[in-house]
N, C-alpha and C positions, 0 to 999 in steps of 0.2 A: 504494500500500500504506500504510495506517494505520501511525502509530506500536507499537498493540497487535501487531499482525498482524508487523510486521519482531520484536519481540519474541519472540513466538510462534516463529517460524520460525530466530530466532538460537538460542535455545532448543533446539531440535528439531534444528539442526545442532550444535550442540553435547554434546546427549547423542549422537548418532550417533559425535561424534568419539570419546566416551568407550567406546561400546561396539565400535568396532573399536581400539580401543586395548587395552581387556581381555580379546576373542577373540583379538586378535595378541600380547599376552603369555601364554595361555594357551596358544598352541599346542604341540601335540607331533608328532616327526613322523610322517609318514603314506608311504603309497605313492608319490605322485609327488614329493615332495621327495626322496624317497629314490632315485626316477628322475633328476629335475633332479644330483642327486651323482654316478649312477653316468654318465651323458651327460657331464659335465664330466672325470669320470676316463677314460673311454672317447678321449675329443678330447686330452686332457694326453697320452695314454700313443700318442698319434700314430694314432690307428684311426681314421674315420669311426662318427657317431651311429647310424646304420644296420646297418652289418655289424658295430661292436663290440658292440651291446646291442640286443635286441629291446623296449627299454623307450622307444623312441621314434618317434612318428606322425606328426610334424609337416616342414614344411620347414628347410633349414636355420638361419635366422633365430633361432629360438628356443633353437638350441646354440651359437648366436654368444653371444647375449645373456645365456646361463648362463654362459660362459667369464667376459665380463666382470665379472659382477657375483659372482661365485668371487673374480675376483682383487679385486676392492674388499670382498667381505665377511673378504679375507686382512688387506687393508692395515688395514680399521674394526676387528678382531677380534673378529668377529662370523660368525654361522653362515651358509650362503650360502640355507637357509629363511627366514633374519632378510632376506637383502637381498633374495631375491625379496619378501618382505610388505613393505616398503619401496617398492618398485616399483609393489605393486595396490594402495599406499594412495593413490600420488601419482594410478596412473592413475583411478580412481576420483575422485578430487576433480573431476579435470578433466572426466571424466565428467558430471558433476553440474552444472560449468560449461556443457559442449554439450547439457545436457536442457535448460537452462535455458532457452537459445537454441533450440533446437527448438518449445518450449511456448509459445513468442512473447516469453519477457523479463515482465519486470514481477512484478508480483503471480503473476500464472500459471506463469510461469515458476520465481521462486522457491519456490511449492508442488509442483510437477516437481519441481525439484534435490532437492527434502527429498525426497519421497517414494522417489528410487531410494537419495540415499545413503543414506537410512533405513535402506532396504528391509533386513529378516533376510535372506534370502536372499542378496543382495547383500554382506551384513556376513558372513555365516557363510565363505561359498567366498573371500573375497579374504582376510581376514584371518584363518581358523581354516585354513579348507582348503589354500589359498594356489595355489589353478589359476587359471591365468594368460589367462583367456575375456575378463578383463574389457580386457587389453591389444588383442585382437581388437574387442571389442567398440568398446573407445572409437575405433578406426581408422573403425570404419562408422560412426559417431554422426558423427566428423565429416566420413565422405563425405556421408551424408545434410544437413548442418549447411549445405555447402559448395555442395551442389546446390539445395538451398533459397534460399540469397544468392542465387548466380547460376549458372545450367545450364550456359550457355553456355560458362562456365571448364572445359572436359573434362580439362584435364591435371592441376589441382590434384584433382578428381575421379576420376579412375583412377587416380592415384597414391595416395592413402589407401586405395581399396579396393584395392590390388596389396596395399599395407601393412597391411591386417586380414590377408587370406589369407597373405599370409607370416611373419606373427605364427601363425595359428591359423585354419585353413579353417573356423570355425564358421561363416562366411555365403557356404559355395561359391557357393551358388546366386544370392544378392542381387545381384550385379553385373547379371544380366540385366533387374533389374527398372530399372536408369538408363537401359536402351535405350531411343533416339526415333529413330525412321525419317527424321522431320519435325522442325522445329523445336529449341528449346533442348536439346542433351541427348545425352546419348553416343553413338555411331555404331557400329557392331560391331565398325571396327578399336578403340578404342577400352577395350570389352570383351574383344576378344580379346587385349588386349593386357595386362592383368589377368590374365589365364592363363597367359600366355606368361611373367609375369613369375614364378608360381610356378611353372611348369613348367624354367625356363630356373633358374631355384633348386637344381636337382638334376642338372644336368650335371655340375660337379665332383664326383660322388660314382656316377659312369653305373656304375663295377666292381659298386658294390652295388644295379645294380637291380633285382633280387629280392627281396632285403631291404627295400626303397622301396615295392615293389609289396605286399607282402605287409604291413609295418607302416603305410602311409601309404594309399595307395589304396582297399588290402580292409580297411582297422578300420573296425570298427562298436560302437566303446565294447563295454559288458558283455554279454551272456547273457542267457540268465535269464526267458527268455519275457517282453519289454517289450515292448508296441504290437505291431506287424505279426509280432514272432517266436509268438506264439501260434499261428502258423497253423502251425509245426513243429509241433504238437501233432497233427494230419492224420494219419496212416498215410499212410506213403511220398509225402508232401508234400517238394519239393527245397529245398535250403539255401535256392538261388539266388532262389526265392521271394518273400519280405518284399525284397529288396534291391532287384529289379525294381521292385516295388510302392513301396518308398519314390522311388526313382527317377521314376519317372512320377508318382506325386502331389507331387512336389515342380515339375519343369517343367508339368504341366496347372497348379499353382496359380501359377507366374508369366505363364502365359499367360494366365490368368483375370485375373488384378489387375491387368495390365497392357491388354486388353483393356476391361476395366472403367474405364479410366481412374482406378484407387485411387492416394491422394497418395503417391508414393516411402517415405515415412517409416512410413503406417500400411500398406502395401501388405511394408517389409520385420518390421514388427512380426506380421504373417498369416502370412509366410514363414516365422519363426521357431515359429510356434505348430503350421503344416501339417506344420513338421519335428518337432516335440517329439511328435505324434500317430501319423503315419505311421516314423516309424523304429526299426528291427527290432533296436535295442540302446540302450543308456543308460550315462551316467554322471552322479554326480550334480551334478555341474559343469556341463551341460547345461541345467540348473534356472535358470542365470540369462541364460540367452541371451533372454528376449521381458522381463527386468524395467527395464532402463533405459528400451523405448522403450514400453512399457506403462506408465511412469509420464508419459510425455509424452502420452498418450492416456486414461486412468484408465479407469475402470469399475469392475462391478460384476467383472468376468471376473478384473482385475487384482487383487482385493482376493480372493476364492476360490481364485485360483492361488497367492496369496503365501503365504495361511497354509495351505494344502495343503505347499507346497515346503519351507515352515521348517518345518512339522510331521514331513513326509520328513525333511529334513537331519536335524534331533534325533534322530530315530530312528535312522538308519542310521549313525549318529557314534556310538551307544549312550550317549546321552546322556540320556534320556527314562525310565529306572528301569525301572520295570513297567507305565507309562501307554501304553495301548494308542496308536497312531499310524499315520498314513498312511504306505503303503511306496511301492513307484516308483507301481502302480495307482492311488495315490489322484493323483500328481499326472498322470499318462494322465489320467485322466478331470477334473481342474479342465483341463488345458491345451486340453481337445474342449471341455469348455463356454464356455471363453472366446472359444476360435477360432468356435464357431455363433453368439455374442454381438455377436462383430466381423463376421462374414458378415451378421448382421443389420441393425448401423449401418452398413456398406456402402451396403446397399441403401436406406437411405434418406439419404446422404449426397451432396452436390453430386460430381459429376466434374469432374476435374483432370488433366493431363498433366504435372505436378510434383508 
């Protein structure tokens, strides 16, 4: 990298710094911070996150991690919104750090790291919105980081992805794509064991499994006819529907990729794209599940998605005045153009079993 080019790019990390520093002072709270308080008060007052409050979907992990950072945002005196945006600023660096690494290092690599922590999208949900994907997210960055060095190592490998999913099941589905039958690479007990370890997350809490089942299991984010729920539009078309459908095009597409011998990395960035299209609900937190490893891959996809997504976020934050803007549809449709984009350099791409 040129002396101009480390400039450029110091630069570039540095206004990013300043703009997630002015969304993170700017924020006000919103619905799930106000979730994050009532899950903390719910755990204080001796209930389970579960049966005290229908405000939470996740494993328990994530109501551990709000207890503690309550009690540190008590001692800082500070709000416990301020210590969660504390948390997705550090995770996020490091983020940036593991794209770096992902991208090869070097020059490449450091035009990666800018572009995710650039990324609006990116800057908007961590430090204005302050949902906590990017703690998930950075857990896969570095299984994928880890399998890339070396495959062979399966426990420091299923133990990051146990630790996305227990953070945040946004990547249920990506552990399957580590399976190898043969050679380097995770073994099914291996995988299964990734499962076991969020499943095995919710025995202390078996009184409420209704409650588990019905917030964790059956959510499917918002409403609202997004992707596959359009097909409720049907006359006497079943719920059950779109959820089947997403169900199946999400295993057909890890059987394809994996089949195809696509590289771990670009095969869980398709994963995430197969999900933002086919899934029969939305939140807008959602929006940044395929941008860190879309910037270690770029395109033409990656650039039409992004300002689709920040376009969305501004809008739906009502931030946007009277300028007409893209709603969930607009980024449905960049996240099907990206994904036919990426099904295209597939097909003309060497094959790999890593």
């Amino acid at each position: 990298m040129t002396s101009a080019e480390r400039i450029v790019v110091a630069a570039g990390f540095a206004a990013a710094v300043l703009l997630r520093v002015f969304f993170f002072a700017g924020f006000d709270e919103n619905y799930d911070t106000q979730s994050y308080g009532e899950v903390v008060r719910v755990v204080a007052s001796g209930h389970d996150p579960y049966s005290g409050t229908d405000r939470y979907n996740y494993s328990p992990v994530w109501a551990g991690t709000l207890v503690v950072l309550a009690s540190a945002a008590r001692a800082a005196g500070t709000s416990l919104a301020s210590a969660v945006g504390v948390l997705l600023f550090a995770a996020d660096a490091a983020g940036a750090v593991v794209v770096h690494r992902l991208a090869g290092g070097g020059a490449a690599g450091a035009r990666a790291a800018l572009l995710f922590y650039a990324n609006p999208v990116s800057i908007f949900l961590s430090s204005y919105h302050r949902s906590f994907d990017a703690l998930a997210l950075l857990l896969l960055l570095g299984a994928l980081a880890l399998f890339r060095a070396d495959p062979g190592r399966r426990g420091r490998v299923t133990a990051a992805l146990a630790g996305s999913l227990l953070v945040k099941h946004v990547a249920a589905f990506h552990p399957l794509l580590f399976l190898r039958r043969r050679g380097p690479g995770l073994r099914a007990r291996d995988v299964a064991a990734v499962y076991a370890a969020f499943l095995v997350s919710f025995i202390p809490f078996w009184r409420s499994a209704g409650a588990i089942r019905r917030n964790v299991f059956l959510y499917g984010g918002l409403g609202g006819l997004y992707g596959l729920d359009a097909l409720l539009l049907v006359p006497g078309m079943p719920f059950w529907v779109p959820r089947a459908l997403f169900l199946a095009a999400a295993l057909l597409a890890v059987a394809l990729l994996r089949r195809a011998g696509v590289e771990t990395g670009r095969a869980s960035l398709v994963l995430f794209l197969v999900t933002l299209v086919f899934l029969p609900g939305i939140g807008r937190q959602y929006f940044v599940w395929p941008i860190a490893l879309g910037a270690v891959y770029g395109g033409a996809g990656y650039l039409v998605y992004t300002v689709a997504a920040a376009a969305a976020l501004v809008g739906i934050a009502g931030l946007g005045g009277s300028v007409p803007l893209p709603g969930w549809y607009g980024v449905w449709w960049a996240a099907l153009l990206w994904l036919l984009l990426e099904a295209r350099a597939i097909r003309r791409a060497p094959r790999t079993a890593a």
